[in-house]
C-alpha positions as CSV (number, residue, x, y, z in Angstrom):
1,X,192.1,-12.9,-35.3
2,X,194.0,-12.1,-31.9
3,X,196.1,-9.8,-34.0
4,X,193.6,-8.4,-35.6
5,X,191.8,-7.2,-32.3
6,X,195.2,-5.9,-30.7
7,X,195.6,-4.0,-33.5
8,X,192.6,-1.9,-33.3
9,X,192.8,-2.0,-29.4
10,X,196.0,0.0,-29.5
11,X,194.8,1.9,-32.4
12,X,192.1,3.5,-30.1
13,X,194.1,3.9,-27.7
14,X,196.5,6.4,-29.2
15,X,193.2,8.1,-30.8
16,X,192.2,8.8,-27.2
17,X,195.3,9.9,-26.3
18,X,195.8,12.3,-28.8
19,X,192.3,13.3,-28.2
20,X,192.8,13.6,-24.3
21,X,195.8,15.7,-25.2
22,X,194.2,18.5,-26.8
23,X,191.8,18.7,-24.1
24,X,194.5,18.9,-21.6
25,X,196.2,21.9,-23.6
26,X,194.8,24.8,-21.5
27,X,197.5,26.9,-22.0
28,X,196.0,30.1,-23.4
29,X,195.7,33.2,-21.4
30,X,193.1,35.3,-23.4
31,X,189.4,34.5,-25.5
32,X,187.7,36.9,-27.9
33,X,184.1,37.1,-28.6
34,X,183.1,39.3,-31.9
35,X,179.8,40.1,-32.4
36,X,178.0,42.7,-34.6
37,X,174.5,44.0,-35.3
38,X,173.1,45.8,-38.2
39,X,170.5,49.0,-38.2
40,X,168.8,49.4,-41.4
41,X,168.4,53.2,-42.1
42,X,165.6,54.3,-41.7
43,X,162.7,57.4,-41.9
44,X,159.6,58.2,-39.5
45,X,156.6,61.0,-39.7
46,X,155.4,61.9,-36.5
47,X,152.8,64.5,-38.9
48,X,150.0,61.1,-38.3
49,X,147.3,60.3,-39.9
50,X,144.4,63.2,-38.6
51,X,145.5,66.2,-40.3
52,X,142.2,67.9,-42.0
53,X,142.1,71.4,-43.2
54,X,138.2,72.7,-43.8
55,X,138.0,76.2,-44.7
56,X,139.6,76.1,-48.1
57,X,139.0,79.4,-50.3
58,X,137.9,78.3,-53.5
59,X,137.2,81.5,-55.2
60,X,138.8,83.1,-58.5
61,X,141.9,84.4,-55.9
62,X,143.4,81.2,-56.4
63,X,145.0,81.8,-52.9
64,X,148.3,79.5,-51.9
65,X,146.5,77.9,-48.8
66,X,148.4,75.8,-46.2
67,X,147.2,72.2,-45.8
68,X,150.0,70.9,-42.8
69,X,152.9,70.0,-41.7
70,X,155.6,66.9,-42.8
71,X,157.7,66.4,-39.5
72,X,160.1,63.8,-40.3
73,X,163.0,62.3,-38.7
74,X,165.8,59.7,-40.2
75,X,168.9,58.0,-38.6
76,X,171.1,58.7,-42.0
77,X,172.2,61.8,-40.9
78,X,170.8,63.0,-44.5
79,X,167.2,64.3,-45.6
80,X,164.8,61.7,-46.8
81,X,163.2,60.9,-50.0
82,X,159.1,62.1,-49.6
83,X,156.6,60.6,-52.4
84,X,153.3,62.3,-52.7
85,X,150.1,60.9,-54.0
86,X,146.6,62.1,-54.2
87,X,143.4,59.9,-53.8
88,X,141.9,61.9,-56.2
89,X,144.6,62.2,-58.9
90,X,145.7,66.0,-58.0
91,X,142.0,67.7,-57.8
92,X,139.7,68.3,-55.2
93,X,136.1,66.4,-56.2
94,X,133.1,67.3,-54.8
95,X,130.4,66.4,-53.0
96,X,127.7,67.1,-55.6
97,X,125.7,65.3,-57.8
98,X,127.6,66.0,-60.8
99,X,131.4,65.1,-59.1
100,X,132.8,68.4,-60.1
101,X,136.5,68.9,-60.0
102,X,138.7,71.3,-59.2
103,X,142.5,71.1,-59.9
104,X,145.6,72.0,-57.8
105,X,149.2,72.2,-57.3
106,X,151.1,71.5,-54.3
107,X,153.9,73.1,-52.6
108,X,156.6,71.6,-50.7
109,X,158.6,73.7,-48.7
110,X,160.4,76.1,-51.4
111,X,159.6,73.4,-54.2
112,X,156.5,74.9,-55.7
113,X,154.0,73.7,-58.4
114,X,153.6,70.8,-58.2
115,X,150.9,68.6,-60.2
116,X,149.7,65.4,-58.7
117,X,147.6,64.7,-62.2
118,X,150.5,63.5,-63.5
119,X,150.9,60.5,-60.3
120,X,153.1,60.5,-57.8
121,X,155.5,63.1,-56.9
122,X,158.8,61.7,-55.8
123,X,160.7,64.8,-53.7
124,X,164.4,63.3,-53.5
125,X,167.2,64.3,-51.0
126,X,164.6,67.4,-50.5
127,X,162.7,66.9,-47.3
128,X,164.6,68.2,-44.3
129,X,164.8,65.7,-41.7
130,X,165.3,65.6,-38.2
131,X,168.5,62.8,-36.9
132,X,169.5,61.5,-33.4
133,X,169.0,59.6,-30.5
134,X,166.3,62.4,-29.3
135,X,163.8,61.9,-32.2
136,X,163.7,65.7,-33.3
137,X,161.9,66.0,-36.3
138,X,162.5,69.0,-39.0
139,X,159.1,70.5,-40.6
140,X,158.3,71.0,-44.0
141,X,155.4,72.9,-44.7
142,X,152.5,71.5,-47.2
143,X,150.7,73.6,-49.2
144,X,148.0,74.2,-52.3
145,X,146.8,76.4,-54.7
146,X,143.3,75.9,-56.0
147,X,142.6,76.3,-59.7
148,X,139.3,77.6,-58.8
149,X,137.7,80.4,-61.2
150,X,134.7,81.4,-59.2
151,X,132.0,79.7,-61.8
152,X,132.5,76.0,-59.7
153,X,130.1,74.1,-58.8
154,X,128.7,74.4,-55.3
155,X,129.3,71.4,-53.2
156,X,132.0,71.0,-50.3
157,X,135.3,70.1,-52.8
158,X,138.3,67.2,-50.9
159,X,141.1,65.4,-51.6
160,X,143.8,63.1,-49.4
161,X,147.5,63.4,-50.2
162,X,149.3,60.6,-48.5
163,X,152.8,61.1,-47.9
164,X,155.5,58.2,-47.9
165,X,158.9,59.0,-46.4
166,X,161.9,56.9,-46.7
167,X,165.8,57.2,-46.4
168,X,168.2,58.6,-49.3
């Protein structure tokens, strides 16, 4: 039994040897730290959420009427991806008693035409967007025709588009 405990007694002992040894080794003369962080791209409207137009002309002129602005920024360094949707699926419903509806296409920027009856509208690497550290935002400007023929009903005619911006 005597032998027994030696035995481990000096077997410790050259474990905490070894052990103080490396501890001891201080020998280096540099450290390095590496860190890294990620920013996820990303796409912001300053345009908010109070823009109203009253005033349409809804007459048989079917005029090309402008609604707003889209001011959009992105960090990409590349134009974002817009998706329009209307509350009223692409008309302008009235106020009346009998709902009335008037249809309409959208314009967006130079891309013109465009029927929200169908659902969304998905605008890809189209919408010019402001980049850097500054927040400048690039404009796009909104706007629609009403297919109005003069023979509508009278009643004060709305819609909402709501505009979702995101990166490419």
């Amino acid at each position: 039994m005597n032998t027994l405990l030696k035995t481990l007694l000096a077997a410790t002992a050259i474990t905490s040897m070894g052990a103080a040894a490396a501890v001891l080794d201080t020998s280096g003369t540099e450290a390095k730290f590496t860190f890294e962080g990620t920013i996820e791209p990303l796409c912001k409207t300053s345009s908010g959420n109070n823009n109203s137009v009253t005033g349409l002309k809804l007459d048989a002129s079917q005029q090309t009427q402008e609604i707003g602005t889209l001011d959009v920024w992105c960090n990409t360094g590349e134009n974002a991806t817009t998706e329009y949707t209307s509350a009223n699926g692409g008309f302008l419903v009235a106020s009346n008693t009998q709902g009335s509806k008037i249809a309409y296409t959208l314009n967006i920027g130079d891309t013109v035409g465009i029927d929200l009856q169908t659902g969304a509208y998905k605008h890809n690497k189209a919408t010019a967007a402001g980049t850097g550290s500054a927040g400048d935002t690039q404009a796009t400007s909104l706007k629609i025709t009403p297919q109005s023929n003069g023979l509508n009903d009278a009643g004060t005619y709305s819609d909402t588009i709501t505009v979702t911006v995101s990166p490419n």
